[in-house]
C-alpha positions, 0 to 999 in steps of 0.5 A: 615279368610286367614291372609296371604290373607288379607295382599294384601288389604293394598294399598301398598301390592305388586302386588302378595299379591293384586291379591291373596286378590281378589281372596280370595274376589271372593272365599268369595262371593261364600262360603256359610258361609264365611258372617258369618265370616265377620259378627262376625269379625264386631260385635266383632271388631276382626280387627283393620286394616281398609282395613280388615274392608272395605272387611267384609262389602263388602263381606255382600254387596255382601250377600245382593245385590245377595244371600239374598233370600237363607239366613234362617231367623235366618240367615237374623236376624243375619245380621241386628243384626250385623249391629246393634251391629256394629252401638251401638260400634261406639258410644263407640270406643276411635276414629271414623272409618274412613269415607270411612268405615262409608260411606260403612257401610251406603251402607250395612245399605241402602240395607237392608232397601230396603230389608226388610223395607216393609216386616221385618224391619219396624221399620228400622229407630226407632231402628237406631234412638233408638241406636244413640239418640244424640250421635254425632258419632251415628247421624253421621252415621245415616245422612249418612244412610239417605244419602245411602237410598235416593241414593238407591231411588231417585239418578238417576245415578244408573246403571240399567242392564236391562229396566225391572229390571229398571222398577222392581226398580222404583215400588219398590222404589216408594212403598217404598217412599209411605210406608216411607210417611206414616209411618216415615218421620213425625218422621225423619223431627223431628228428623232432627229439634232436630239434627240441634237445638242441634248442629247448634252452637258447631258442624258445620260438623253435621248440615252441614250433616243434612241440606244436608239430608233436601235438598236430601229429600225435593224433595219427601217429603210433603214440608209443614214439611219442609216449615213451620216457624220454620224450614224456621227461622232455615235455614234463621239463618244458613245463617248468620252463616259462616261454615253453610250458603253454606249448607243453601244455597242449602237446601233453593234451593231444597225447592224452586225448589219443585213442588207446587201451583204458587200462593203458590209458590211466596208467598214462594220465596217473604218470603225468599227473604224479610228475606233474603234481610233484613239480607243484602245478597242482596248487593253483595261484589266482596270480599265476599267469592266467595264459598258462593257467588256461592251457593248463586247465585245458589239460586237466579236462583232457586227462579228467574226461580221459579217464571218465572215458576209461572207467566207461569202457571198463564199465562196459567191459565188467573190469569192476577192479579196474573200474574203480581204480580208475574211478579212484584216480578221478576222485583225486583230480576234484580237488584241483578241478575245483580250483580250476573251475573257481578261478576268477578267470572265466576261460580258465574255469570254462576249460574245466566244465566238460570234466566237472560236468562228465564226473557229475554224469558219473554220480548219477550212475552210482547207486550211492554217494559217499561222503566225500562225494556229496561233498564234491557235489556240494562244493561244485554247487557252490563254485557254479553259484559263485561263478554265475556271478556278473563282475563289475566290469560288465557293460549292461547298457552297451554289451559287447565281445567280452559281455558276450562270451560271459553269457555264453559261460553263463550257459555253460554253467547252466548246464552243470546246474541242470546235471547237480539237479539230477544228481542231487535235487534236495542239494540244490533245492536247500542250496539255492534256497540259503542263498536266496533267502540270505540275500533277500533279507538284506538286499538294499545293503547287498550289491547287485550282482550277488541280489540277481544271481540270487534271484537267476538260481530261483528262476534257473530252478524251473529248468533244472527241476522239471516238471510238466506245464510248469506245475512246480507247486503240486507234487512233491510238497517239500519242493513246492513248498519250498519254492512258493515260499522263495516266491513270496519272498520275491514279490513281498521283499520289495527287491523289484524296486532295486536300483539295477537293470539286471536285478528288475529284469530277473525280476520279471522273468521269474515272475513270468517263468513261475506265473503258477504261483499266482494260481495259488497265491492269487493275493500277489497279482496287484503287487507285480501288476503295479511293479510292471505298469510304474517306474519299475517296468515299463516306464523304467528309466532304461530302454532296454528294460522297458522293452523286454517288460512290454513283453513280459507283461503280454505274457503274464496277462496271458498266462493269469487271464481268469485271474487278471478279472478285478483289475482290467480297467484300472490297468486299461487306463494305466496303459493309456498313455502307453498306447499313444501312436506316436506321429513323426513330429516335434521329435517326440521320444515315446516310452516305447517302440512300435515293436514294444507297443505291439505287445501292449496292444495284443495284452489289451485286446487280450485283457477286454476278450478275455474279461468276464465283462458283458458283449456291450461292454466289451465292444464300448472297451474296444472301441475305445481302444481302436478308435483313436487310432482311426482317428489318427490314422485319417489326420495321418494319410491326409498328410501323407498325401500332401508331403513333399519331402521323401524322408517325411513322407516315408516317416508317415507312411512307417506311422501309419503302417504301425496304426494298422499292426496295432489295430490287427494286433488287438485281434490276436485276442480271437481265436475265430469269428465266433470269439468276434461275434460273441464279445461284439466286436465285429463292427469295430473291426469293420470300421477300421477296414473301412479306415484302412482301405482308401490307403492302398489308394495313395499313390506314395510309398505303396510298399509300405501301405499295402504290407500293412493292410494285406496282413491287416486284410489276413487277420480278419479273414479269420476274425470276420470271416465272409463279412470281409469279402465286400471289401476284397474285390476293392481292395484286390484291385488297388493293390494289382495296380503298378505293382513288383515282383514282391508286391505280387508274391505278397498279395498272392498268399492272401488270394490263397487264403480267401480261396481255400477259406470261402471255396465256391463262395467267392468263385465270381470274384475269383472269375472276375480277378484271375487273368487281371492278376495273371496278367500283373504276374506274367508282364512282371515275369516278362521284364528284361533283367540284368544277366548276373542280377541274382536278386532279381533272378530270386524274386522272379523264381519266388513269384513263379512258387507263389503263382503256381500255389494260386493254381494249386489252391484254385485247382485244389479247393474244387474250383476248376472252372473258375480257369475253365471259364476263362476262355480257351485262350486263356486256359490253354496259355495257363495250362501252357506256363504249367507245363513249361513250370514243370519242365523248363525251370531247374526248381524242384520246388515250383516243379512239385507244385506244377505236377500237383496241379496237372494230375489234380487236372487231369483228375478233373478233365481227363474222364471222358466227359472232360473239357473239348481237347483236354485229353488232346493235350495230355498226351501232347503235352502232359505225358511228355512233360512226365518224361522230359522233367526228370530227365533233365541234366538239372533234376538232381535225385540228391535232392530231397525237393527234386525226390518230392517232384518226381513223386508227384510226377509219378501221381501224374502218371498214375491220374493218367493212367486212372481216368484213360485206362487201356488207352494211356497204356496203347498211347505208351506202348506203341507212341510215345516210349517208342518214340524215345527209343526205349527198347520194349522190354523196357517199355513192357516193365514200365506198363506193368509198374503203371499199372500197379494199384499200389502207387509206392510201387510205380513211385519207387520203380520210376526213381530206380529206372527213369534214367534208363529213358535218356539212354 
């Protein structure tokens, strides 16, 4: 082998020595022979370098995985004989290889059992089992071997490339296990007997090993060689035994979890349960180990949901007897599932909630409680409340992993919330209620975990006890009483002024969630107001909170506009610093970001278009908004235009971009012009378009200038209607100007919604614009790029959607003839792209939009009065394009998108048929399917489907039969 080459497989070979390493590796799996070379090196221990040992197993995992077929018998013998020999070294080397070469050594070993077990290699696992007896290095290798061929058959989180070769693997694999059931798993569940005998007490890595093996092959196994007495005492031993109990564990947990008879299957769980119980591990220590405790728990919620699933079938089956001996054994778990699921440990109590949250299914089904039940609910209650705790670890300023996982929990918990409330609401309504009270009564002495969950269970309620609009306060009288009062307690108690950022943001949720209540309670509405508008909320101290109070705020403005009259001014003017358009100097830090202030702005232009006030005075109140943001943005683009420095210029351009999200951010208040109309805002939104134009004319960060007013320029086509078309040729024109890809695939959907929107209204400008904007699309489209650009390659086939949705639009909103009067050049190179869109590029997507547009035109231009040459072209080029599309190699029917194309390709044909008649038909018979070579009879079938009235039929015969046409 290269010496020099192997050097870069050691991990700190410089960067020179790894790449030629690779590249040794690449050449190796191609060599014909090179396999030997690395078989003898491991048979002989040639090498002693672990990295070199690790490249000769992979280069034979390659031999296997791709080139095995092309091997000589003689060849494959040596193969396994190397393994082999390899296998017998291991138990007579001074030290142990490393674990990262046995576990890959047990890869090679797997796949050539699913190689050759079926057909060369029966006795795969008696010649391993012959080599490794006893040896404890060589029953390690064969556990990890059992380990690779179990992920080989059973793991499901292998790769398939393809759902045929996933198909091929599954038969294969199944035979396999079949073939294993039959032949040698009587004999390897023994040989993990004798393993476990012999090591259980002198070597604990080994049985630990073994009992991960029983668990990986339980699932697949008769489970009688497993769940029988010896095998059951064994792990029930293993259980008081320290290093191996977690391993016992899991294994005690797939035999639980294996499919069987549910009378069975509770006799199983009650045997384990009893021993188990008698052994002491039923009485739960907060200080025993909580690694165990969390596979223990793991455990419990397996035999819990076992028999959950057990007293289901009976159920299901009128076995009541049974039924209810098994709902027996399940009561008797709660006391212990109580205890688990209150642990302090929150993996420990995560493990547990599928059986607390399956049991609490089961209640909802019974038509009555017993004491003892309604005591279990109430005590699940309670542990959920508990647990929703934060501890006092929490990070709240810089949450990371840990924080995370709680949240999660936290959801979890949540759901065994909403399962308590359907099957008990009056519990859970009084429960919460206790709490909360109790804890709002003395909040400035309570800690804050204990006040935000209080007030977490109020907002938690909202969900939990359902309700359509949110309408918790009619109804049910003792439930809307009952959280009316809770809610006066929260806005009256003062607890929004706690010194904690969890406490103010649960606050405001649930101020927010239950905004009914200021319906009824409108006397309330200052209180909070003032709350989100001071120190409170959004001038709160932390970022965090001031942000997610932006938000809030916009949505309870929204949510109370009829209430929110009496207090619009004097929140206008609180806001007003709020509102400030921070400039990029003298390192000012404003209280919110741009994102936050957006939300600001759309509460204000919400809170004047909303307010009872006169149009007068609404136009004074939002001039008064928006003109100091026009003022600013003219100083800004000034600047802008004179700034030397990129990283100033860019900062500039970000400002001023945010002046105009502000601005069109105010409009949102509208719902169409006649909402801009009625409160006279018109012309202040047209001075800010005439304020925020002459920017597409500055030549420096254009992407970011022209991004804020093209969705500026969106917004008031809605707002101002046809009083923004003045400005739209202008501004079309600027933003044509030098520019990209995205650029173009921007401005076109604004092109669109002009089109669609004014139809023959703007037919002279479309005129007037539609080849300069073709001609930007195709000399963009026309840029050579790198081959293996993927980027560029997706921007271009975004641009050729965005300009065949153009055409769409055009085509589609009855403007034919601005592409008609583009002169016939013109219009036959259009038509050209349309046609190549259809065919030539392998993307169902553009092509469904190209077949829309060719049978809209054809709609239009096919009759006998239609453009000079058109029906010419149809059968040159359209009729063909319906054929070459589908029979692409790249046009694949799996797809949903490609199913769509071929539906429209169909209405193409049908168009065709419909505006020529007989003619199409005589073009078919005796032409074009000639042409192909499609046999007549064929040619006989399709004219008829054709010629069906009702589209489905031609629609479904042309996705059955199209590929008739490529024979």
């Amino acid at each position: 082998m290269d010496e020099q080459a192997l050097l870069g497989l050691n991990p700190n070979a410089d960067a020179d020595f790894r790449q030629r390493a690779l590249a040794y590796f690449e050449q190796l799996k191609i060599s014909q022979d090179a396999w030997q070379v690395c078989a003898e090196a491991l048979a002989q221990s040639i090498y002693s370098d672990d990295h070199i040992k690790f490249f000769c197993f992979q280069v034979l995992e390659h031999q296997i995985k791709f080139k095995y077929s092309e091997l000589t018998e003689v060849q494959q013998q040596l193969i396994r004989e190397t393994l082999i020999t390899w296998l017998q070294a291991q138990m007579l080397n001074p030290q142990p290889e490393k674990t990262f070469i046995r576990n890959k050594a047990a890869q090679v070993f797997a796949l050539l059992f699913v190689t050759e077990y079926l057909t060369k290699w029966p006795k795969f696992f008696f010649d391993i089992l012959s080599v490794v007896d006893l040896n404890p290095r060589g029953v390690d290798m064969y556990l990890r071997i059992l380990m690779a061929v179990d992920a080989e058959l059973v793991d499901r989180d292998v790769v398939h490339t393809s759902e045929a070769s996933c198909y091929y693997e599954a038969r294969r694999n199944t035979l396999l296990k079949d073939t294993m059931r039959e032949q040698c798993i009587p004999s390897l569940v023994e040989s993990w007997y004798q393993i476990l005998q012999n090591y259980q007490y002198n070597n604990s890595e080994l049985t630990c090993q073994c009992l991960e093996v029983v668990g990986a092959y339980v699932s697949w196994i008769d489970l009688s060689l497993i769940a029988n007495e010896r095998f059951i005492n064994m792990l029930l031993g293993h259980m008081s035994v320290e290093v191996l109990r977690e391993e016992a564990c899991d294994c005690l947990f797939e035999i639980v979890n294996k499919g069987m008879d549910p009378i069975d299957k509770t006799k199983l769980v009650e045997s384990l349960c009893q021993v188990l119980q008698s052994a002491g591990l039923f009485s739960i220590d907060q200080e025993d180990d909580v690694d165990f405790l969390a596979r223990f728990s793991k455990l419990v919620n397996g035999m819990g949901q076992a028999l959950i699933a057990s007293w289901t079938k009976l159920i299901k089956s009128g076995d009541m007897k049974s039924a209810q001996d098994t709902l027996q054994a399940i009561e008797a778990k709660v006391a212990l599932m109580l205890q688990l699921l209150i642990h302090e440990d929150d993996d420990i109590s995560s493990n547990i909630i599928g059986f607390c949250y399956d049991y609490l299914h089961i209640l909802k089904q019974l038509s009555a409680l017993s004491d003892q039940q309604k005591a279990n609910v109430e005590a699940i209650m309670l542990a959920v409340m508990k647990k929703l705790t934060y501890d006092e670890e929490y990070n709240f300023e810089n949450e990371g992993e840990d924080e995370a996982m709680f949240v999660e929990y936290r959801k979890q918990l949540k759901l065994l919330l909403d399962r308590l409330a359907q099957v008990s609401p009056e519990l859970l309504l009084a429960s919460v209620r206790r709490v909360f009270n109790t804890t709002l009564q003395n909040w400035q002495t309570t800690r804050f975990m204990e006040v935000e969950v209080a007030i977490r269970l109020l907002y938690m309620l909202a969900e939990a006890l359902p309700v359509s609009h949110g309408a918790h306060f009619s109804g049910d009288v003792t439930k809307a009483t009952a959280l009316q009062d809770m809610m006066r307690t929260l806005v009256t108690s003062g607890v929004s002024a706690y010194q904690h950022t969890s406490v103010t943001l649960e606050f405001f949720e649930t101020v927010v969630r239950y905004e009914k209540f200021f319906a009824v309670e409108p006397q309330h509405i200052p209180t909070v107001l003032m709350a989100f508008l001071d120190h409170r909320g959004l001038r709160h101290a932390s970022p965090k909170v001031r942000s997610r109070t932006a938000y809030l705020f916009s949505r309870f403005v929204k949510s109370l506009n009829k209430q929110m009259n009496p207090f619009i001014e004097d929140v206008l003017n609180r806001i007003q610093d709020l509102l400030e358009l921070s400039p990029p100097e003298n390192g000012y830090q404003a209280l919110l970001s741009s994102d936050d202030q957006l939300f600001i702005y759309e509460t204000a232009g919400v809170l004047i278009v909303n307010s009872e006030y006169s149009a007068e005075r609404k136009q004074v109140l939002m001039r008064n908004l928006l003109t100091p943001l026009m003022e600013k943005f003219k100083v800004l683009l000034e600047k802008l235009m004179m700034a030397q420095d990129e990283d100033r210029q860019m900062a500039l351009a970000d400002c001023l971009n945010h002046a105009v999200g502000f601005a069109s951010r105010t409009s949102k208040a509208f719902s169409n012009k006649q909402t801009v109309k009625q409160c006279g805002c018109s012309e202040v939104y047209l001075d800010c378009l005439q304020t925020f134009l002459p920017a597409l004319s500055c030549p420096l960060q254009k992407e970011v200038l022209r991004s804020g007013v093209r969705t500026f320029l969106h917004r008031m086509i809605i707002c101002l209607e046809e009083e923004v078309l003045p400005f739209i040729p202008s501004a079309s024109e600027h933003m044509l100007k030098d520019c990209e890809a995205k650029d173009l695939q921007e401005f076109i959907p604004l092109i669109n919604q002009i089109t669609a929107k004014f139809k023959t209204q703007v037919s002279p400008f479309l005129q007037q614009m539609f080849m300069p904007l073709l001609h930007a699309i195709f000399e963009v489209l026309l840029l050579p790029a790198e081959e293996n650009d993927q980027s560029a390659a997706l921007e271009k086939q975004m641009l050729r959607r965005s300009y065949f949705a153009f055409l769409q639009t055009v085509t589609g909103s009855g403007m034919s003839e601005v592409i008609a009067n583009q002169g016939a050049e013109n219009v036959e190179r259009v038509l050209f792209t349309v046609i190549q869109g259809a065919v030539e590029y392998p993307d169902p997507i553009a092509q469904k939009t190209c077949f829309i547009i060719l049978s809209k035109l054809v709609e239009l231009w096919g009759g006998k009065d239609g453009p000079v040459g058109f029906a010419d072209f149809v059968y040159k080029h359209i009729v063909p394009a319906c054929f070459l599309a589908p029979l692409k190699q790249t046009f694949d029917l799996a797809d949903a998108q490609t199913v769509l194309a071929l539906s429209e390709c169909a209405v193409t044909l049908k168009t065709i048929h419909l505006k020529r008649g007989p003619e199409c038909i005589q073009y078919l018979q005796q032409e074009y399917l000639p042409s192909l070579q499609v046999a007549p009879e064929i040619i006989q079938e399709f004219c008829q489907a054709l010629q069906q009235p009702d589209a489905k039929v031609f629609k479904n015969y042309l996705k059955v039969k199209i590929f008739i046409f490529s024979k």
